[in-house]
C-alpha positions in Angstrom: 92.1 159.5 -43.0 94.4 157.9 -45.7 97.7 158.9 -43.2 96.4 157.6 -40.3 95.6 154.2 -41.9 99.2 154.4 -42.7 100.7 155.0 -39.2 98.8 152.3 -38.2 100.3 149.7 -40.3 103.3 151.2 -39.8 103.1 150.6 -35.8 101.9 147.5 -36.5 104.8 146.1 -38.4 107.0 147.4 -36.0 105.4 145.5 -33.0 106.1 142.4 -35.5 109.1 142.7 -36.1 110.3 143.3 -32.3 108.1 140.2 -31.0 110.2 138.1 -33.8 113.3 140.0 -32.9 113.5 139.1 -29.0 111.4 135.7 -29.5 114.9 134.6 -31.5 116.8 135.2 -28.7 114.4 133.2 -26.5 114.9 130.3 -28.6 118.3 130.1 -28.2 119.2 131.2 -24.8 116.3 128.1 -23.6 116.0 125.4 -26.3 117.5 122.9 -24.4 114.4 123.5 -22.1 112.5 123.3 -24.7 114.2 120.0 -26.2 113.3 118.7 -23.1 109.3 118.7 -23.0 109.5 117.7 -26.6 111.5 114.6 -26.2 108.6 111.8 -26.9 110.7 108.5 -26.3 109.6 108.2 -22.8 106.3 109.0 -23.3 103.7 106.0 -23.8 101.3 105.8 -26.9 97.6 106.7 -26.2 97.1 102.8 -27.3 99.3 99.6 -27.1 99.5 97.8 -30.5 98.4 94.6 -29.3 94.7 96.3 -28.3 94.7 98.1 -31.6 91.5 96.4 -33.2 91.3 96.3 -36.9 88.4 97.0 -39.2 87.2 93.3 -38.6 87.0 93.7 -34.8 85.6 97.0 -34.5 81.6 95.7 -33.8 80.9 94.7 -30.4 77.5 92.7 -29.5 75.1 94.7 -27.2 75.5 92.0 -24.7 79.4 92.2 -24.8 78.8 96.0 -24.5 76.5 95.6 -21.1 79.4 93.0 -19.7 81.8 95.7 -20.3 79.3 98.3 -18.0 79.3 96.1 -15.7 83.0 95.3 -15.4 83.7 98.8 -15.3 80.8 99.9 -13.0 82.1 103.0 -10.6 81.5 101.2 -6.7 80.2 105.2 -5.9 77.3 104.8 -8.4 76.2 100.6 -7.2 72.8 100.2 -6.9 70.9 96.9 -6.0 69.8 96.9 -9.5 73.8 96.7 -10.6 76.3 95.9 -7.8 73.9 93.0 -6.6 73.3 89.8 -8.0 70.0 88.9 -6.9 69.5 85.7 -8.6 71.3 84.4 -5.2 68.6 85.2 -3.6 65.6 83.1 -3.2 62.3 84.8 -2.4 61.2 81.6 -0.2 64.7 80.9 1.5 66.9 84.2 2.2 70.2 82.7 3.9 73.1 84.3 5.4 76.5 82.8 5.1 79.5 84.2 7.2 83.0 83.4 6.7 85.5 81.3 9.2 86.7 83.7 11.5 90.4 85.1 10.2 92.7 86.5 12.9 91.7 88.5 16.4 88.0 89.5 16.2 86.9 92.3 18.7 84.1 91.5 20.9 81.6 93.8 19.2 82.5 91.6 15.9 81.8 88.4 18.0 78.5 89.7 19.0 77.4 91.0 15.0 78.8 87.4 14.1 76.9 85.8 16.9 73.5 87.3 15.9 73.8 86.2 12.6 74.9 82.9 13.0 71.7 82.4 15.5 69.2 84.1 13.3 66.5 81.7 11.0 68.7 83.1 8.3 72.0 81.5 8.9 73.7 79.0 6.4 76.3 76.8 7.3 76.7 76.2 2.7 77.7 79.0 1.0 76.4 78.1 -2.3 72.6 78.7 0.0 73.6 82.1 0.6 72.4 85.6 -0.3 74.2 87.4 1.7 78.0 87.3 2.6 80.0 88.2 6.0 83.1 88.4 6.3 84.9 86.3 9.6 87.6 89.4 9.7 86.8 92.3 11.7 86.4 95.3 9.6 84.7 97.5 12.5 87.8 99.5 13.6 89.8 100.7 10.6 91.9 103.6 12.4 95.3 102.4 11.5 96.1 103.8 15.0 93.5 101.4 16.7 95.0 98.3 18.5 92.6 96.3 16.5 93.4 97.5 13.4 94.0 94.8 10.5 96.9 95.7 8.4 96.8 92.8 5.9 93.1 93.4 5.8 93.0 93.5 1.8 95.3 90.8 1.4 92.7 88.5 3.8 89.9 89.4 2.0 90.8 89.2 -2.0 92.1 85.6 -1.3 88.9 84.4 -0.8 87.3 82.5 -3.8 84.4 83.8 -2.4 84.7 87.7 -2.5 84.1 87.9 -6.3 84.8 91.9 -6.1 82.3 92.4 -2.8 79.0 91.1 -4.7 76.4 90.4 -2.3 79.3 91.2 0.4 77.9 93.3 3.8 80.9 95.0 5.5 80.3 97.1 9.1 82.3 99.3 9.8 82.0 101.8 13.0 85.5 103.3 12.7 87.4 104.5 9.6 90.1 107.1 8.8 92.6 108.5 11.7 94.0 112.0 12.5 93.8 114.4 11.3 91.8 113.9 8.2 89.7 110.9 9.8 88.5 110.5 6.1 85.9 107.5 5.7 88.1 105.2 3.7 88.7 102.2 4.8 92.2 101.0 3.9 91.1 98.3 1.1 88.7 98.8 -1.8 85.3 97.3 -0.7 84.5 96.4 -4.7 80.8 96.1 -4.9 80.1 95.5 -1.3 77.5 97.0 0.8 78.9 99.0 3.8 77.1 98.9 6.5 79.2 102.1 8.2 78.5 104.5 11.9 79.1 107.9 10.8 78.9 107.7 7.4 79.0 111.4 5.6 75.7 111.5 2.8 77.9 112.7 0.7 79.7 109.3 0.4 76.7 107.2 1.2 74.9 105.3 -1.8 71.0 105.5 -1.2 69.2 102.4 -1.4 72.7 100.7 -1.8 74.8 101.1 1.8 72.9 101.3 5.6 74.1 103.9 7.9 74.3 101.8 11.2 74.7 103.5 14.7 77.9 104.3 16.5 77.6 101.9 20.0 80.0 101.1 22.0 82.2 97.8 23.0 79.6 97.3 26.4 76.3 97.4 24.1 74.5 94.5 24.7 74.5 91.7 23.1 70.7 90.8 22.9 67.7 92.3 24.8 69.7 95.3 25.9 68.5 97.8 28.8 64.7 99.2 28.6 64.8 103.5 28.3 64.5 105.6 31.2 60.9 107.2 30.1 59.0 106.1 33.1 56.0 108.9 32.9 54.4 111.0 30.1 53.5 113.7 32.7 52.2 116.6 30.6 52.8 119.6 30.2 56.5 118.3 30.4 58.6 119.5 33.5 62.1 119.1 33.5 64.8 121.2 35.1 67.1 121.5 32.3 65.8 122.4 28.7 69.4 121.9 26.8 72.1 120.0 28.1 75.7 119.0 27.2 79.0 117.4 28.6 81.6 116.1 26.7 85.3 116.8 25.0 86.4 119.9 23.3 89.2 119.6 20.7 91.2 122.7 20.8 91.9 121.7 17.2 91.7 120.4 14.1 88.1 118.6 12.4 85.5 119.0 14.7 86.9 121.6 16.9 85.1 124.6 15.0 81.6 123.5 17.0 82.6 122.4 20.3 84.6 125.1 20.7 81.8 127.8 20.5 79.5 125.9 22.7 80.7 128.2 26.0 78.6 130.9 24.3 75.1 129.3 24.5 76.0 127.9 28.4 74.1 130.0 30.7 74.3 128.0 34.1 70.5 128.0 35.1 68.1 125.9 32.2 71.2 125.4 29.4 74.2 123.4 30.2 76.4 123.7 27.7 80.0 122.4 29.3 83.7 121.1 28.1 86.5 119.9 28.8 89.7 120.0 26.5 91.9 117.9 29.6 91.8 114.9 27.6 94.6 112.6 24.8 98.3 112.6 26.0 99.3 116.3 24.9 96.3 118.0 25.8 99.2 120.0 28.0 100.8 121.2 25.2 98.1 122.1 23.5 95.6 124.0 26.7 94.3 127.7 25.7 93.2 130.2 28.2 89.7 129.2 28.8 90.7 125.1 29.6 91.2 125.8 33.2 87.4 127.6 33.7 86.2 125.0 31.4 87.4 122.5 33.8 86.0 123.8 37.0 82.2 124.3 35.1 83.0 121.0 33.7 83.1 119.4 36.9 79.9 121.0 38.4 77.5 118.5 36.8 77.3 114.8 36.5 76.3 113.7 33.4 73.5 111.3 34.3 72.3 113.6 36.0 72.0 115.8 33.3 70.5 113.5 30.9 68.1 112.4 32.5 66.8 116.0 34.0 66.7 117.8 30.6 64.4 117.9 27.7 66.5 118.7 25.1 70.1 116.8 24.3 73.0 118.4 22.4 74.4 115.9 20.0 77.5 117.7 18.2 80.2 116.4 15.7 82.9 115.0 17.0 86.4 113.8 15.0 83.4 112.3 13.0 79.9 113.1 12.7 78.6 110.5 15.0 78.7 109.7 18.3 77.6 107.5 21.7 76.0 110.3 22.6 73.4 109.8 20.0 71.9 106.7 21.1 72.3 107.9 24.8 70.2 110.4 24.1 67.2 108.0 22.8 67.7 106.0 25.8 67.5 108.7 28.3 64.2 110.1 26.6 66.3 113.2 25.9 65.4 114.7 22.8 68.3 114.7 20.3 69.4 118.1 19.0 71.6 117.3 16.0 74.9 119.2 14.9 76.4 117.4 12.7 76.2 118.9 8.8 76.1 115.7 6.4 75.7 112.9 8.9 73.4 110.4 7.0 71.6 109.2 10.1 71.4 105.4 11.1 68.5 103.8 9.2 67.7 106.6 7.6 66.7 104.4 4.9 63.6 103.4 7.0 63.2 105.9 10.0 61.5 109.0 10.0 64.0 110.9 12.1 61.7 113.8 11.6 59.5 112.8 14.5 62.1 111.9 16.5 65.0 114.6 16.7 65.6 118.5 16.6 68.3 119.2 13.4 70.2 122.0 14.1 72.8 123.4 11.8 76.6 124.1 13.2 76.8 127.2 11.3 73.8 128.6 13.3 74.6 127.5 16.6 73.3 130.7 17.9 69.9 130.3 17.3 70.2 127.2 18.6 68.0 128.3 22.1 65.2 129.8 20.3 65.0 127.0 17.7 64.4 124.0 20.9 62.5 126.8 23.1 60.0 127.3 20.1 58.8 123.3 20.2 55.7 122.7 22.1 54.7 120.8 24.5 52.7 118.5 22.5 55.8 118.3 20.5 57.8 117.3 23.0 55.9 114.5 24.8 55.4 112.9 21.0 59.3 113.3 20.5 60.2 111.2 23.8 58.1 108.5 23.1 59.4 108.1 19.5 62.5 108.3 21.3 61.8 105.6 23.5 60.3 103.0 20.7 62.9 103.7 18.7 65.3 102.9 21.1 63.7 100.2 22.2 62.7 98.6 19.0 66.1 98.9 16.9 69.4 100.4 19.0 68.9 99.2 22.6 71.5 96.1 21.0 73.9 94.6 18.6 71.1 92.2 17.8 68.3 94.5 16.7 70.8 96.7 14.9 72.5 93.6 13.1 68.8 92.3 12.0 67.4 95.8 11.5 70.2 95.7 9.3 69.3 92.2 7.7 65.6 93.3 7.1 66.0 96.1 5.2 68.2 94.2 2.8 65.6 91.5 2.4 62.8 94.2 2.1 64.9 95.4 -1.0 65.2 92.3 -2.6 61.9 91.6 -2.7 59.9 95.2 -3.1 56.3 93.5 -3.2 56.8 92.1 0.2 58.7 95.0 1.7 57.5 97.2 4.6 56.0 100.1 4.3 57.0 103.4 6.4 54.6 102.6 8.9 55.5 99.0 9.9 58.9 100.5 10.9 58.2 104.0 12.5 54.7 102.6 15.1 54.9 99.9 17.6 55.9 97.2 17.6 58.1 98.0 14.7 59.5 96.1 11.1 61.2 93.2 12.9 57.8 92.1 14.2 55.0 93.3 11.3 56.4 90.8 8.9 55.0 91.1 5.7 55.0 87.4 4.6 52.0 87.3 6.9 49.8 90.3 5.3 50.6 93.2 3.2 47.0 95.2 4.8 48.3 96.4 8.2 44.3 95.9 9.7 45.2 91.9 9.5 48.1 92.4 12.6 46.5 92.5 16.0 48.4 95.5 17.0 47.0 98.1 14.6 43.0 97.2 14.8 42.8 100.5 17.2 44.7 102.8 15.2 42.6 101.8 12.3 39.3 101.3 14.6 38.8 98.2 13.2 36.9 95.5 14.9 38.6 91.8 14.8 36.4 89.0 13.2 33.9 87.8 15.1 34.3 84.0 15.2 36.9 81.5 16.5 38.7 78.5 15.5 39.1 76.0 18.5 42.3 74.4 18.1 42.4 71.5 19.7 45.9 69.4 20.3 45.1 65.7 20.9 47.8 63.0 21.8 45.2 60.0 22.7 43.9 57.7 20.2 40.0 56.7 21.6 37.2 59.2 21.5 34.4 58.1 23.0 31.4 59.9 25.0 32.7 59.7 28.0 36.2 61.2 27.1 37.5 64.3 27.6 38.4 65.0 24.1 34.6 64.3 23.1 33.5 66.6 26.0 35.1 69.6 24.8 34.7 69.3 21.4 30.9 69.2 22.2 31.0 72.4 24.2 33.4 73.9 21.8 30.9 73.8 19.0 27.9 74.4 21.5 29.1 77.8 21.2 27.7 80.3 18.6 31.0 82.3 18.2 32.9 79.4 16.8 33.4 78.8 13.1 35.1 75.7 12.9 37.2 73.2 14.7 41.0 72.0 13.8 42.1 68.8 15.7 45.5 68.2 15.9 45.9 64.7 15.5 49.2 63.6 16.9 48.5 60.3 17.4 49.6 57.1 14.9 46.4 55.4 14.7 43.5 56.9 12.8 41.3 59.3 13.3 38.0 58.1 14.4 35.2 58.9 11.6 32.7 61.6 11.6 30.1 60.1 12.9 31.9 59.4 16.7 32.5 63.2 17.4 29.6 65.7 18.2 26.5 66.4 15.9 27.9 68.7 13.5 27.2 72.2 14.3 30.2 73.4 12.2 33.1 71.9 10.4 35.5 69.4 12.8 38.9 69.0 10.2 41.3 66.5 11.1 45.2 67.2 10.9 47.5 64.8 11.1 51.0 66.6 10.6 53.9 64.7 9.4 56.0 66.8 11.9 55.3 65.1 15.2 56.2 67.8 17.6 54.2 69.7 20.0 54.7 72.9 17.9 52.7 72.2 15.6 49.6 73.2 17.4 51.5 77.0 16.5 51.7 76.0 13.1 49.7 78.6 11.1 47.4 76.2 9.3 45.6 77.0 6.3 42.1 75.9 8.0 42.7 78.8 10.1 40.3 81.7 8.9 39.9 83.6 12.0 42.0 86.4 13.2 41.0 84.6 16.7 42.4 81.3 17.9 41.0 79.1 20.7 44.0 77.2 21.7 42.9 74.0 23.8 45.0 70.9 25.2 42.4 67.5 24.6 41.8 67.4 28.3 40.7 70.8 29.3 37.2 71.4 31.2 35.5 74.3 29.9 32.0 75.1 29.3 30.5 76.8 26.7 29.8 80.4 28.5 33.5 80.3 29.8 34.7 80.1 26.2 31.8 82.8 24.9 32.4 85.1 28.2 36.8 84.8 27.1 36.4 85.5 23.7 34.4 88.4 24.5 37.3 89.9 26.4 39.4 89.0 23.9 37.7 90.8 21.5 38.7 93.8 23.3 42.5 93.1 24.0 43.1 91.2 20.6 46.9 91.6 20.6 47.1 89.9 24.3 46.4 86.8 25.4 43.2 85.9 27.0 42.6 82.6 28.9 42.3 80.5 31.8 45.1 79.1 33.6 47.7 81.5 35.7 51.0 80.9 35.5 53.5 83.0 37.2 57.4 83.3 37.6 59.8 85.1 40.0 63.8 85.6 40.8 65.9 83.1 42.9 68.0 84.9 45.1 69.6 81.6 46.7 70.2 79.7 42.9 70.6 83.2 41.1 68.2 82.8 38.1 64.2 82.4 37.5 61.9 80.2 39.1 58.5 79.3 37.5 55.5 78.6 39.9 51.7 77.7 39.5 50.7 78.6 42.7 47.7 80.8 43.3 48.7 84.4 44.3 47.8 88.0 43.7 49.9 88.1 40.7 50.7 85.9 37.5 52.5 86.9 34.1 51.5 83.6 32.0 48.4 82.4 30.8 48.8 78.4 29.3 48.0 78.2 26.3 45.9 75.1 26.8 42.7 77.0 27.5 43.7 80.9 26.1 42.5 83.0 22.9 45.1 84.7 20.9 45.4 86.2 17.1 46.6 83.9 14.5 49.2 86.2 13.6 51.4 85.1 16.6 51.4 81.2 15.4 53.1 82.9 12.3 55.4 84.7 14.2 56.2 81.4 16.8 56.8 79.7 13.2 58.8 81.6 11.2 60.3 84.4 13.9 61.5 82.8 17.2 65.4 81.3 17.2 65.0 77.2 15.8 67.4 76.5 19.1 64.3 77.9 21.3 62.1 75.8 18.9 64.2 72.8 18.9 64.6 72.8 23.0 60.4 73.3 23.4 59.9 70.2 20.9 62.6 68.3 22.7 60.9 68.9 26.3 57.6 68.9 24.8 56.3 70.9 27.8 57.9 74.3 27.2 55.9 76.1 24.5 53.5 77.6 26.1 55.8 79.4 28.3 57.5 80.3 24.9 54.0 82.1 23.3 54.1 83.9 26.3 57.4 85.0 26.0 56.6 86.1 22.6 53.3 87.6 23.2 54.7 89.8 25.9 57.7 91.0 24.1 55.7 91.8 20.9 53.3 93.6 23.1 55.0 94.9 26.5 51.7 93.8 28.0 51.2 90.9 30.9 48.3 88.8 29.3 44.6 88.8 30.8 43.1 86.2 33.0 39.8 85.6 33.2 37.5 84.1 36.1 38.8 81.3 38.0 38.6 77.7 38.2 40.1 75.6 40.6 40.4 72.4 38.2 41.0 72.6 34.3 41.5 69.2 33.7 39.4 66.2 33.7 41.1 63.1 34.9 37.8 61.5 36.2 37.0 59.8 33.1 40.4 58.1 32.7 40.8 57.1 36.6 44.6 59.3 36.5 46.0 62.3 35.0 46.5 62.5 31.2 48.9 65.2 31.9 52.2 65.5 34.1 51.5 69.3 35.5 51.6 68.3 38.7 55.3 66.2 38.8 58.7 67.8 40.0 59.9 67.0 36.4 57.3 68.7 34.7 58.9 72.0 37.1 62.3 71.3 37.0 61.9 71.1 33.0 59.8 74.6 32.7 62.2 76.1 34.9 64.9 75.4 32.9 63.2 76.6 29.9 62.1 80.0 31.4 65.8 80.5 31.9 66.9 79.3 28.3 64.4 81.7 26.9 65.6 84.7 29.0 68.9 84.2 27.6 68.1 83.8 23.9 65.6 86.8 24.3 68.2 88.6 26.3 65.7 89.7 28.9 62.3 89.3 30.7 60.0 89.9 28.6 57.2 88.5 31.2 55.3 90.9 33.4 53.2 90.7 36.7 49.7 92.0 36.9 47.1 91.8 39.3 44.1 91.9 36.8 41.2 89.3 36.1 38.1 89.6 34.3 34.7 88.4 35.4 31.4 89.0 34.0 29.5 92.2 35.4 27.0 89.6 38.1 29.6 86.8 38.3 28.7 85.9 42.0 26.4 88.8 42.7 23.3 87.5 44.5 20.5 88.4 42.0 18.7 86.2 40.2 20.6 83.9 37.8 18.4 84.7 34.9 19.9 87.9 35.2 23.1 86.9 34.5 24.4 86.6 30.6 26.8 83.6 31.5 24.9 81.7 33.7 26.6 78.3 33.7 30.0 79.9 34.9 28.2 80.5 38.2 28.0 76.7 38.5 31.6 75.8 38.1 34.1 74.4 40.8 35.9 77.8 41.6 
């Protein structure tokens, strides 16, 4: 045991001696290598003397501490909480300021800009603002684009007003180039929000940036076109059940998927086709299957297909979104998403869960059994989701840009954000606004889904502009029939004239309360003002010199009651296309169709004199003030766009207002000015709204007996038998 102990030490020493030995001659066959890496000269001290702090300096105050976090705040971990500075924001007055335009701006750009500077929220003083847009184009940052900015940073970090991106929004559809197509955009967007198409989630901030859809230069500006969904036949019967036409890159990012989509085609119910013949070397670059490709290709038009299939491919291209996405929701085709890592637009507040199929590109063989596995019942609800989505946030650069805008203010202010609801049912978070309730049962639209009844009293609103109320006036006369009623619960006169009101004791024998207002804002939209006298979700909105009775307001409100998001009243109004002067005409005379109901003798809910207040553009406001004979037609507009319902009229009359007891007309309905000036506001309004949101219908209400020969104490509403119609 001893000898071995020995030979092992022995061995041992021996290695030693050998490593030493040979490690010598290492040493001096390389030590000027060595000298080199050891030279320290060049090398730069892990501290510069003048940041050296002595003993004295070493404390630092926690508040110089959180400056420093901030200062030093990594962009990839901003939050509202610390890339924002929301004391620029005031909860009453949210403004928008965007900056003078700098250098060519693409017309997409004009349109974002354009919304903005048109919206409530717009601020011509920057020290107003809570939000900040730049006036240089930032959508296209493919240094290969013909609208790419090269001085871009340069531009932006001049501006006294950039302050490292604080309370900055930047959109961006387009970023990176071939072949990486990487997401940066060429400058360092500080502490900005991006507002970015395509955006990977792996570089998206939650609660911090807004994925924002890919559209294209031709999206519309406002309004935008309606969806194609025209019938919710069920069980669903379309001819295609997967469909797809579009580019195939025979390399590089995005290829991998496209490429393998040839395997799923099968020519009868899946259309799955290519092409690769497109870009300037596609030439160079064909493989064998291009040519067949081509010929398939060519077989189907690609309306056609969208429109005749149920299901929609939506693949990656160079980057993970595409047009083909929002095509998709337009054509009521069902998206089926292949895109790993896409952080889908307003992801933030959409539940795309109801509205899409997600695929995954590394299974794209199961792809078939994954859309023939959803059910009918599936299906239908998909489509329509489809449709209001489309509809309600994509279908233009203006609801994208204030989708956009709303879910920034909702953040600012969490206790009067919107809940998940208000943006995923009709009519979506750009209506429901939550300054008017936080208790969804308090908006018109959502009484049926909750099966809730609306209250059941009124408050007559009554716009007066003459200054004697006697007996025999027509003022005096409706208020008395007005209060006659025993639905009513009190009655708000709008007092816009400059003499006194007359006392209490020269209007009706109180019944209920009459309150007197006498606004400081002399303009005929104030009889939309949402007043705090107003109780009722109903409102009876009457001009001074209307002729109603008492069972013609009971019998309306009754409807009413049962259509409470519509409006329900007297007075047709309808409006048709000009083929000869090429734009709307507006018309009052008595046909088998209207699409307005005045507002001088019409129910609505009070939500919509919130919405005319604080919703509508101030230019539409300002132009129905200035005419003072246009907002009716506006309420209309807005009803019917909130709703995409015609309103309800209910049984006729041939006169609705009393000019016997002043000898003339207090109104001008019947002069070619009062025309010519609602004709030219119908137009206005169809270009600020960016459609026609007014529809034709042929429906009117009567009660069940109205002019059925039985005996009239048989019928509920007796006195509307006895009226002029």
């Amino acid at each position: 045991m001893q000898a071995k102990k020995r030979y092992f030490l022995v061995l041992t020493s021996c290695v030693i001696l050998l490593l030493l030995y040979f490690g010598s001659f290492l040493l001096k066959d390389h030590g000027d290598l060595l000298a080199k890496f050891m030279v320290t000269p060049n090398l730069h001290s892990f501290y510069d003397a003048e940041d050296f702090h002595y003993e004295e300096d070493i404390f630092v105050s926690p508040q110089q501490r959180r400056e420093d976090r901030k200062a030093f705040i990594k962009t990839e971990l901003c939050r509202m909480e610390t890339c924002f500075d929301l004391s620029k924001c005031s909860k009453k007055d949210f403004k928008i300021y965007t900056y003078p335009v700098e250098a060519k701006v693409s017309t997409s750009y004009q349109k974002i800009l354009r919304t903005l500077q048109q919206s409530r929220y717009y601020t011509t003083d920057p020290e107003k603002a809570c939000i900040f847009v730049l006036g240089l184009d930032t959508l296209d940052r493919d240094v290969l684009s013909p609208e790419y900015i090269k001085n871009a940073e340069t531009l932006i970090y001049s501006n006294k007003l950039w302050n490292n991106g604080i309370n900055h929004v930047i959109f961006n559809l387009y970023s990176g180039t071939f072949p990486d197509y990487t997401e940066d955009l060429g400058f360092d967007i500080g502490q900005a929000i991006l507002a970015k198409a395509s955006i990977s989630e792996s570089n998206f901030r939650p609660g911090f940036d807004i994925a924002i859809p890919l559209f294209p230069k031709n999206h519309p500006g406002k309004g935008g076109e309606k969806g194609y969904l025209t019938t919710n036949n069920f069980p669903l019967a379309k001819k295609y059940l997967l469909v797809f036409k579009g580019k195939r890159y025979l390399y590089g990012i995005g290829s991998d998927t496209r490429n393998s989509l040839y395997h799923l085609h099968n020519g009868r119910d899946i259309i799955l086709v290519t092409t690769c013949k497109h870009g300037k070397n596609w030439m160079k670059n064909k493989d064998g299957r291009c040519d067949s490709d081509q010929a398939e290709f060519e077989k189907f038009d690609y309306q056609v297909l969208m429109l005749n299939s149920t299901f929609c491919l939506v693949p990656r291209g160079r980057r993970l979104g595409s047009f083909r996405f929002l095509e998709a929701l337009q054509y009521a085709c069902i998206p089926v998403l292949l895109s790993n890592g896409w952080e889908l637009p307003f992801s933030e507040i959409i539940d795309w869960n109801k509205a899409v199929v997600w695929g995954d590109e590394r299974l794209l063989l199961q792809m078939p059994n994954v859309v023939r596995s959803v059910g009918n019942p599936e299906i239908l609800a998909l489509r329509q989701q489809d449709q209001y989505l489309w509809d309600t946030y994509f279908s233009s650069v203006d609801k994208i840009v204030m989708t956009t805008v709303e879910i920034i203010k909702d953040r600012i202010d969490r206790r009067l954000s919107r809940s998940s609801y208000h943006w995923n049912f009709p009519p979506g978070g750009l209506i429901s606004r939550p300054e008017y309730s936080e208790n969804l049962r308090d908006f018109p639209f959502y009484l049926n889904a909750f099966n809730v009844h609306p209250s059941t009293a009124f408050t007559a609103v009554i716009y007066a502009t003459s200054s004697v109320v006697t007996v025999s006036s027509p003022l005096y006369k409706l208020v008395k029939n007005v209060v006659s009623s025993k639905h009513v619960d009190k009655v708000v006169v709008i007092w816009m004239s400059e003499k006194s009101a007359p006392p209490r004791n020269k209007w009706p024998s109180p019944r209920v309360p009459i309150i007197m207002i006498k606004p400081q804002n002399k303009t005929i939209s104030m009889r939309f003002y949402p007043h705090v006298a107003i109780e009722t979700d109903a409102v009876l909105g009457l001009d001074e010199d209307v002729i109603l009775t008492t069972d013609e307001v009971d019998f309306a409100f009754s409807v009413w009651k049962s259509f409470p998001d519509r409006l329900v009243g007297y007075p047709a109004r309808n409006h048709y296309w000009n083929d000869a002067q090429g734009q709307w005409g507006y018309s009052s005379k008595w046909t088998n169709e209207y699409s307005m109901v005045l507002t001088g003798a019409a129910f609505y809910h009070r939500f919509y004199h919130h919405l005319y207040t604080h919703h509508i553009s101030p230019a539409l406001i300002h132009l129905a003030n200035n005419y003072s004979n246009c907002e009716d037609i506006l309420m209309n507009f807005l009803v019917s766009h909130v709703t995409k319902l015609p309103p309800i009229k209910v049984s006729q009359r041939r006169r609705y207002k009393d000019t016997a007891a002043t000898g003339k007309q207090v109104t001008s309905w019947g002069s070619s000015t009062h025309f010519s000036q609602r004709q030219t506001c119908v137009n206005a309004f169809v270009e600020d709204f960016g459609y026609m949101p007014l529809l034709r219908t042929r429906t009117r209400f009567d009660p069940v007996l109205f002019k059925d020969h039985v005996a009239i104490f048989r019928k509920k509403y007796k006195q509307i038998e006895l009226v002029d119609s």
